[in-house]
N, C-alpha and C positions, 0 to 999 in steps of 0.2 A: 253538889253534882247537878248538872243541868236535866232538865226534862222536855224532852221534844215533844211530852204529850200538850203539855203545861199550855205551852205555845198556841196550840189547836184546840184549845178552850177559851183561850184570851180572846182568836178570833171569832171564834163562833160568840161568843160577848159580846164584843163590839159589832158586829156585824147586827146584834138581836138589840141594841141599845141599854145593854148593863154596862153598868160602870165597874173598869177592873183596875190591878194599883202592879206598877212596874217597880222592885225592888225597893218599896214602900211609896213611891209617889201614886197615888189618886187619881182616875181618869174618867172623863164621862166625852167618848166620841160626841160631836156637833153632829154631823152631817145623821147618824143612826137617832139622839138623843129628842128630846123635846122637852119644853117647858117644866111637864110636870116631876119629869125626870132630873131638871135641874135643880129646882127645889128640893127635891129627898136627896141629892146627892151634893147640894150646896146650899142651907138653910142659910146661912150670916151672909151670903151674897158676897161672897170674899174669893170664890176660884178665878185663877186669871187663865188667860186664851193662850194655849200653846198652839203655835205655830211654825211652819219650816221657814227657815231661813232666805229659800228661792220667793215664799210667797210675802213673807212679811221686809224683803226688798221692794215689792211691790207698791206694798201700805208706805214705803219710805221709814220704816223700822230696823232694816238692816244695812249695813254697807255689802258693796258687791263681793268682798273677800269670803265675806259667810254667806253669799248666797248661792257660791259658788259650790257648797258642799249640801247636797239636797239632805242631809238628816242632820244637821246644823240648829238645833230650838232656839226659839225666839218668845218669851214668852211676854205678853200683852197684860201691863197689871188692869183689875177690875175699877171700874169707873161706875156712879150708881145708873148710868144709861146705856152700861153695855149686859144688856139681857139676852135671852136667845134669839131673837129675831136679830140683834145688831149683831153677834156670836156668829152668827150665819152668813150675814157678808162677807162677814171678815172671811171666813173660812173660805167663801165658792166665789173664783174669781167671776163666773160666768152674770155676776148679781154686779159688778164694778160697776156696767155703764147705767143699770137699772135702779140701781139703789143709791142714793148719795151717802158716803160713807160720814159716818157724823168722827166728833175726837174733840179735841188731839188725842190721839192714842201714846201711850206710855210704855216703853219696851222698861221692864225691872230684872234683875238679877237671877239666872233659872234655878230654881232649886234642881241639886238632882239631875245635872246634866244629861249624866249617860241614862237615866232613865229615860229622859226626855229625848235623848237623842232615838233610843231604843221604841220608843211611841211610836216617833214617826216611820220605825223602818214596819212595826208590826200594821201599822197602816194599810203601807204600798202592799203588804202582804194578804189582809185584808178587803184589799180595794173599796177602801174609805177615804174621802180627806183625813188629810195629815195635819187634822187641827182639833182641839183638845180643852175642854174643861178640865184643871188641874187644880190638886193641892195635897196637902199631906195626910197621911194616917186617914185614916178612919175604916167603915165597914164597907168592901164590895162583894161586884160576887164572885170575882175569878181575880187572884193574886200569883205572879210568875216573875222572875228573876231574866234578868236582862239576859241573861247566859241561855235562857230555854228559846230563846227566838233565835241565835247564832244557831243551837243545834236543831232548830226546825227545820232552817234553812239548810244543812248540810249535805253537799250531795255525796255526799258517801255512803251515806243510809241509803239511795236508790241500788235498787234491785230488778231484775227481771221479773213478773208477775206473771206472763205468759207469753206463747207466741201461737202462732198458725200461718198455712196457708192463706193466701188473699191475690187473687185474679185481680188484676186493675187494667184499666184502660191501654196504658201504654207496655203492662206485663202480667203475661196468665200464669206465670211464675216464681210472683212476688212472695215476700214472706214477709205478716208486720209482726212486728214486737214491743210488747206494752212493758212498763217502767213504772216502778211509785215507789212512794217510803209509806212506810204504817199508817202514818198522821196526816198525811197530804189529800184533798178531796180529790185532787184531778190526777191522769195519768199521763206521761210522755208516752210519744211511740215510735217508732224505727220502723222503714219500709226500706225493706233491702232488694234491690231488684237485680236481676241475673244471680250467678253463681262467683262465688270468692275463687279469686285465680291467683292469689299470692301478690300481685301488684296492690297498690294503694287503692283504696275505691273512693270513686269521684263522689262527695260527700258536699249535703247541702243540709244548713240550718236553717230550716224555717220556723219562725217563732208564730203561732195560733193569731190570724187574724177574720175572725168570722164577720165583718164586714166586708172582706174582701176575698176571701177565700170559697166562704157560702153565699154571700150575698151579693157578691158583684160588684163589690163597691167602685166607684172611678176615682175616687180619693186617692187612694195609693194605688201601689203598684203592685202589692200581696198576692190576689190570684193568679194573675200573669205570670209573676215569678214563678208559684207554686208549680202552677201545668207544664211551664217552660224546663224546669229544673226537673222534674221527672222526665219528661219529653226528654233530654239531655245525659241524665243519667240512664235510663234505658238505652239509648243508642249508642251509648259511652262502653260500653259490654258489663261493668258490672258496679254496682254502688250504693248508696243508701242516703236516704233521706230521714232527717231525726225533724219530727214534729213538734217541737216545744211547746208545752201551755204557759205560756209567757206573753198574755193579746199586750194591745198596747206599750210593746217596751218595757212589760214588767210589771205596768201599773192597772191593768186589771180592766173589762170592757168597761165598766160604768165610766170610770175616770177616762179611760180613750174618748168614749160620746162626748164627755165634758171636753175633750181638748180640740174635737170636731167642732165642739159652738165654737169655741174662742176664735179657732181659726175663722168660721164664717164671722167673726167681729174685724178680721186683718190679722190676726196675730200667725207665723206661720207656729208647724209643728216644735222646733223649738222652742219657744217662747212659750207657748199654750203650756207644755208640759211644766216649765219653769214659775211659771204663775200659780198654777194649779199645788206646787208646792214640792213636786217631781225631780228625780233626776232624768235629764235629755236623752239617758236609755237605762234602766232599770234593769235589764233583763241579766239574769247569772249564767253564762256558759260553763259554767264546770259543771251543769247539769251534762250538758251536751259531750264532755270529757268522759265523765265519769260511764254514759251511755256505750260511746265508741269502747272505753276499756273492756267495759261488761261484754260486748260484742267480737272481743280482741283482734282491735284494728287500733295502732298504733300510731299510724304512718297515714295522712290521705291527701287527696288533694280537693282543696276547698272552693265549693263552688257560690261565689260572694262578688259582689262591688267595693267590702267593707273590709278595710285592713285589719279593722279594729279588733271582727271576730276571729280576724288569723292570730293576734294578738293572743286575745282571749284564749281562743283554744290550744294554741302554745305553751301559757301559760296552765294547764291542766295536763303539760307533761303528752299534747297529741303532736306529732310534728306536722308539718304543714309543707311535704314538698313543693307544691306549685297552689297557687292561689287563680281562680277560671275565673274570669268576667262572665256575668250573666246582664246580657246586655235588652234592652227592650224599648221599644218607641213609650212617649209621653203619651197622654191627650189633654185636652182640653182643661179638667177638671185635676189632673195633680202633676201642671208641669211647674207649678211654683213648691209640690210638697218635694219633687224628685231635685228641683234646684236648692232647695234648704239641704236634704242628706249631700249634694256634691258639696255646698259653701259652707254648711255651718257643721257636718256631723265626719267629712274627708271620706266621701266615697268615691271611689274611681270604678273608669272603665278599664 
C-alpha cells in the first residue's frame, strides 16, 4: 500500500543531499550531492549518471522519440573520468558552453526503469535536477516505493485548510481560501470575488510566478495577467481566481532561474525547459479540478489564451462553457517568450 508520507521524506533527502533508493534502486541527487558524498555512497566508483531523456538528447545520448517523454531515463555508464565535477555538467545544462564536455559518453541498459523513471518525476517535485547517481542495493537514508510519489502527487487528498475575509484592491468583498494535503509544504488558494449567482463564474488559473507576480519581472507576461484577470473578474459580477503553487510550469523557482540563463544563452522558454531535463509544462490541473469541486462550481467559464488548460480542466470532470481571451500588449523584453507560447505551446487569442 502506497504512503504519501514516504514521498515527503524522500524529498526532504534529496533536497538535504542524502542518498535514498526507489523500489530498491540507489540514488545520490548531483545537483544537492558532492564529492564526499559520492564516495560513501559510491566506494568501487561503479554508479552510473541517470539522466532524463529531453536532457541526455542533448548530450546526443538519446533519440528525439524518448526525449519527447520528460521522465523517460537514460542512464550514462561510469567511465574512470567521470567524477563529480564531470557528473555536474552533464547534469546543468547552463555549464554546456562553460565546460567542454569530455566522453564519449556510454548510454547502458536502465536498470529498474520505472524506478528510474519514478527519480526523475520525484525530482521536478523536489525542484532539483533530474539527474542522478544510481545503483543497486545498498544502505540509504530514506527508501519509498514508486507508488508513494503517484499518491503524493494525488489531488484528492487536497482539502480546504481555511478561509476568511480578504479586502483587495479591485474587491473589499473578496473571500480567499487555502487548500493543502497533509504532506505537501505549500498551499493553494482561491480568491473568490463578488457573490455566487448560480451562473458559471468567470474563473482564472494562475500558476505562482514570483518573478513576475512580486517582482515585476518583464520576462513574461505573469504579473499583467494576474492584475488583468482579477481586474476582469471583478467587473465580470462574480468569479474566482485559483492561485496555484506550481512557479515555473511545475518545475519549481530554482529550475525557472536555470531556464532564464539558458534563455539569456538564445535558447527560447521551450527549449530551456527541455535541456534542463523538463517537461515544456509540468504543471498538474486536477489540482485546480479538484479546488473548483471542493468550492462546488462545476460548470465556468475559463479565463485563458491556452486551450490546453481547457483541456486539462475538462478533463477533471469541470466543464468549460466558454473559454475568455485574456489579451495584453508585449514589450521589449518577452515578445519572443509570448511568440514561443502562440508557435510552440498553441496559445491563442
Amino acid at each position: 500500500m502506497s504512503d504519501p508520507r514516504a514521498a515527503a521524506r524522500a524529498i526532504d533527502a534529496l533536497r538535504r543531499g542524502w542518498p535514498i533508493a526507489i523500489d530498491g534502486l540507489a540514488m545520490l541527487a548531483i545537483e544537492t550531492g558532492d564529492p564526499v558524498r559520492l564516495a560513501a555512497f559510491d566506494a568501487a566508483g561503479e554508479a552510473g549518471v541517470l539522466l532524463s531523456a529531453g536532457r541526455a538528447a542533448t548530450l546526443k545520448l538519446a533519440n528525439q522519440l524518448a526525449a519527447a517523454d520528460p521522465d523517460a531515463p537514460v542512464l550514462v555508464g561510469r567511465a574512470a573520468w567521470l567524477d563529480f565535477a564531470a557528473a555536474t555538467a552533464l547534469a546543468d545544462p547552463q555549464l554546456d558552453l562553460a565546460t567542454p564536455l569530455k566522453g564519449p559518453f556510454r548510454a547502458i541498459p536502465v536498470v529498474r526503469p520505472e524506478a528510474a523513471a519514478a527519480a526523475l518525476r520525484l525530482a521536478r517535485i523536489a525542484g532539483v535536477l533530474p539527474a542522478f547517481f544510481v545503483r543497486e542495493g545498498g544502505d540509504v537514508d530514506v527508501a519509498i516505493a514508486a507508488a508513494d510519489i503517484d499518491a503524493h502527487e494525488d489531488a484528492g487528498r487536497l482539502a480546504i485548510a481555511t478561509r476568511a475575509r480578504l479586502p483587495v484592491a479591485v474587491a473589499d468583498d473578496a473571500e480567499i481560501v487555502a487548500f493543502r494535503t497533509p504532506e505537501a509544504a505549500g498551499e493553494h488558494v482561491a480568491l473568490i470575488l463578488g457573490r455566487p449567482d448560480g451562473s458559471p463564474p468567470l474563473v482564472r488559473l494562475h500558476s505562482e510566478c514570483l518573478t513576475g507576480d512580486v517582482l515585476g519581472s518583464l520576462k513574461c507576461d505573469c504579473g499583467p495577467q494576474l492584475h488583468e484577470a482579477l481586474r476582469r473578474i471583478a467587473g465580470g459580477g462574480w468569479g474566482i481566481l485559483l492561485y496555484l503553487r506550481q512557479e515555473g510550469r511545475g518545475i519549481g523557482l530554482t529550475n525557472k532561474l536555470r531556464a532564464y540563463a539558458l534563455q539569456d544563452q538564445g535558447f527560447d522558454t521551450v527549449d530551456a525547459n527541455t535541456r534542463l531535463g523538463f517537461a515544456i509544462d509540468a504543471r498538474d490541473f486536477r489540482v485546480a479540478g479538484r479546488m473548483l469541486g471542493l468550492l462546488g462550481q462545476r460548470r465556468v467559464r475559463l479565463l485563458t489564451n491556452n486551450p490546453a488548460k481547457v483541456a486539462a480542466l475538462e478533463g477533471t470532470g469541470i466543464a468549460v462553457t466558454e473559454r475568455v481571451p485574456l489579451a495584453l500588449p508585449a514589450n521589449p523584453h518577452n515578445e519572443r517568450y509570448l511568440a514561443t507560447k502562440r508557435d510552440r505551446t498553441g496559445h491563442q487569442l
